[in-house]
N, C-alpha and C positions, 0 to 999 in steps of 0.2 A: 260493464267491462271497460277500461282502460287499457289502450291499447298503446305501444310502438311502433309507429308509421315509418318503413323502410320502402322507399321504391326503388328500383334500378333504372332511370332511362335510357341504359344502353342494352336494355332486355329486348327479347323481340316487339314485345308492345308493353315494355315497361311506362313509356312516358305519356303514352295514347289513355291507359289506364291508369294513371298515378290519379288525377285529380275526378274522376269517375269513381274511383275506390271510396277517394275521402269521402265523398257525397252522399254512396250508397251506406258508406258503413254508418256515418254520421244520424243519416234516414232509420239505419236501424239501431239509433239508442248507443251504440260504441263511442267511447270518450277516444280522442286521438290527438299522441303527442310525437311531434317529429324533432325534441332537442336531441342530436346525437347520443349528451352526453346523461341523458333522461337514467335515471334509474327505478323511478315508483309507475312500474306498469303490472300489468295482469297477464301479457302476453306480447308478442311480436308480432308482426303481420306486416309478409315480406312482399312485395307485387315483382316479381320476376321470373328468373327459371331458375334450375338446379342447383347452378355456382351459387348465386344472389341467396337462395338459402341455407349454403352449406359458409359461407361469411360467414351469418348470422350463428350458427350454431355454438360457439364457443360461448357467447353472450349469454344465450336459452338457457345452457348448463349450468354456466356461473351462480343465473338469479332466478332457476329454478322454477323458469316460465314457457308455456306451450310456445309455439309458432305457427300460423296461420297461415296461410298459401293463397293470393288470386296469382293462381299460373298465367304470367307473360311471358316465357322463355320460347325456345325453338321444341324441346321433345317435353318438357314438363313431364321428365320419369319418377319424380316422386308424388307426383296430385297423381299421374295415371295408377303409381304402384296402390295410389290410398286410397281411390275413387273419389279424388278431389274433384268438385266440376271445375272444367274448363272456362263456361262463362263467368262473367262477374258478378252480375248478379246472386246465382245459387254459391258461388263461392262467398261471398260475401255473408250470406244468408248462416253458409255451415260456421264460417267463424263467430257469427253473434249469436251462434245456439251453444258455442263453449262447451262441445263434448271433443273430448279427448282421448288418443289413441297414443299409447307408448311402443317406440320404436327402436331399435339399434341403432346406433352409426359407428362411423369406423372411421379409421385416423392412420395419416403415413404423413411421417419428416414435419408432425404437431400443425397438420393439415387434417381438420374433419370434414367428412360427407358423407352421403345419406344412401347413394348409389352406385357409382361404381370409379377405381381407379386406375387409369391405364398408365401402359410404357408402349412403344411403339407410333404405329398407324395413327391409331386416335388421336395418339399425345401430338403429334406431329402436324393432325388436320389442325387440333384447336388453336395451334401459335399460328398457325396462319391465318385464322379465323379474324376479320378486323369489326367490330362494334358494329359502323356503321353499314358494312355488306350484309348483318347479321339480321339486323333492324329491316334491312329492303328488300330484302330475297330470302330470308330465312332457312330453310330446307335448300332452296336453290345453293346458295353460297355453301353449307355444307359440301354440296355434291361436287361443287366447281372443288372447293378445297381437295376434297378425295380422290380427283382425279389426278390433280397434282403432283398427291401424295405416293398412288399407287406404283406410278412411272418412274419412282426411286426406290422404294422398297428393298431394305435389303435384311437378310437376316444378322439375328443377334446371339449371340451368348451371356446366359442369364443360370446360375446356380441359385433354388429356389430352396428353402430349411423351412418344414412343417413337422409338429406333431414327433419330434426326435429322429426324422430321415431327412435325407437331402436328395435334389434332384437335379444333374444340370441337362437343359435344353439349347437349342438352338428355336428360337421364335422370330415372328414378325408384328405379334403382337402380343401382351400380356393384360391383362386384367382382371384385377378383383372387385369382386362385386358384392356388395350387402344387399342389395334388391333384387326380386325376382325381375323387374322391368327397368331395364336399360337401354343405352344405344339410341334409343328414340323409337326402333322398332324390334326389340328384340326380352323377350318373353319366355322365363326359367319354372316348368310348371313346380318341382319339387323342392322350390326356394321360399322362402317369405322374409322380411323385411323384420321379424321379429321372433326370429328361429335363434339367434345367439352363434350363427357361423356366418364366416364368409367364403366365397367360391372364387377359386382362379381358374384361368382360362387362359391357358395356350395354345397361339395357331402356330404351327409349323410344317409349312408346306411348303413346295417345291418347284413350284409354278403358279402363277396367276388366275391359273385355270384353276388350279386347286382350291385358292383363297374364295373364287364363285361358288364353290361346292361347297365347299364348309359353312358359308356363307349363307348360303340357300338350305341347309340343315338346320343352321341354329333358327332361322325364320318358320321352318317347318315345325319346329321344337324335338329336333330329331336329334341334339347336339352327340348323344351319348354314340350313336351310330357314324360321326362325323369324322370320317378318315384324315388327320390334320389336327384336329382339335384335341387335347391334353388336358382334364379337370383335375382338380381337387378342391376336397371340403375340409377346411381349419377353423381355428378359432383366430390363428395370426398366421402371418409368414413373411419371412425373413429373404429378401432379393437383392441378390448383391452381382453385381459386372465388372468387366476386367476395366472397363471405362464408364465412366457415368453416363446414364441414361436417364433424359427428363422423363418427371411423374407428371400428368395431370389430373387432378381430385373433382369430378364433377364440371370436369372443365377446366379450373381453374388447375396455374399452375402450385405444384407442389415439391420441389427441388428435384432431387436427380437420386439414383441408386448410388450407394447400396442404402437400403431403406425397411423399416420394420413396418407391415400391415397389419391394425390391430382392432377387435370387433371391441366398441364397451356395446355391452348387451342392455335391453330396457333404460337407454338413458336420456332418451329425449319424447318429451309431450311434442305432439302435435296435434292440432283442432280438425278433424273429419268428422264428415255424414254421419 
């Protein structure tokens, strides 16, 4: 195999594992090329987290090659949603064994990713988010940023158009998700990664106290019973506001509403177990 060597050093241990990757894979027979502008490969093989592989994915499509995962990120919710392993090693091991799993992804404002796209809360932690807090405290720096976040929180008006109805809300956070496993700890039993729909997710509550409750449902996987919480299942969905509201796609930012969410179904290889 010939490979595309992408590493992120500003991943949580992007840079720790960048030259361990080369070695390991190198050890197992994989050909590795890191000219950006490289185009004769067999595959990509990305060493970071979510965002660092949802980059990548425009590329994968283009030339019609798997992508390979040693998760370095903070939540790694697409190795967790695949059963990618977390070490480097058996990570390493699943990309030189070249079996392949085809998966959805999804795209807002010509932004693809793999797991999930917020307005709100989220969107708001990740700008705060800076590389190197991310690198030294990982999860810590998360939580510092959320706390930040929650102490402004204010609700929003969002009209949402699925499926020929419309809906407008008043939220504090919105999100659609192509993966059953997002957020870093938070787990959708009746979703998969390769079902052809996406799921939104509005909270809309009314107190702080509320947003714990909910909160602590969707952990329990109790979401449906979640007083606060607003689903739907689409294929796409169309979110427009009276002011723009920034997207982030997997982290990364992805411009502002109004904005079209859309699933392509079975359109990307990825290398797993």
């Amino acid at each position: 195999m010939r490979a595309l060597l992408v590493v992120n050093p500003q991943a949580r241990r992007g840079d720790q594992l960048g030259n361990a990757t080369r070695n390991e894979l190198r050890r197992l027979n994989v050909e590795l090329v890191e000219e950006p502008a490289a185009r004769e490969f067999d595959a990509i093989v990305v060493v970071g987290g979510d965002g660092s592989i949802a980059r990548q994915i425009p590329r994968a499509l283009a030339l019609d090659v798997p992508i390979g995962l040693v998760p370095a990120g903070t939540f790694n919710d697409l190795a967790r949603t695949l059963a990618i392993p977390l070490e480097l090693e058996a990570a390493c091991a699943t990309i030189a064994a070249g079996r392949t799993r085809t998966i959805d992804v999804a795209h807002v404002n010509g932004a693809y990713y793999a797991t999930e796209a917020s307005i709100g809360i989220s969107s708001r932690i990740a700008r705060l988010q800076r590389p190197a807090d991310k690198q030294r405290f990982g999860v810590l720096a998360l939580l510092a940023s959320a706390l930040q976040v929650v102490g402004y929180v204010r609700p929003f008006h969002v009209e949402i158009a699925f499926d020929g109805e419309r809906r407008r809300v008043k939220t504090i956070q919105l999100t659609v998700a192509n993966s059953p496993h997002f957020g870093g700890v938070l787990t959708v039993d009746d979703a998969s990664i390769d079902d052809g729909w996406l799921d939104l997710y509005s909270i809309e509550i009314a107190s702080l106290l509320q947003l714990f409750s909910v909160t602590a449902a969707m952990l329990a996987r109790k979401r449906k019973r979640a007083r606060g919480l607003r689903t739907y299942r689409a294929r796409s969905f169309i979110v427009t506001s009276r002011r723009p509201h920034r997207i982030t796609a997997d982290g990364e930012p992805a411009g502002t509403t109004p904005a079209s969410f859309e699933v392509a179904p079975q359109a990307l290889r990825v290398l797993v177990p």
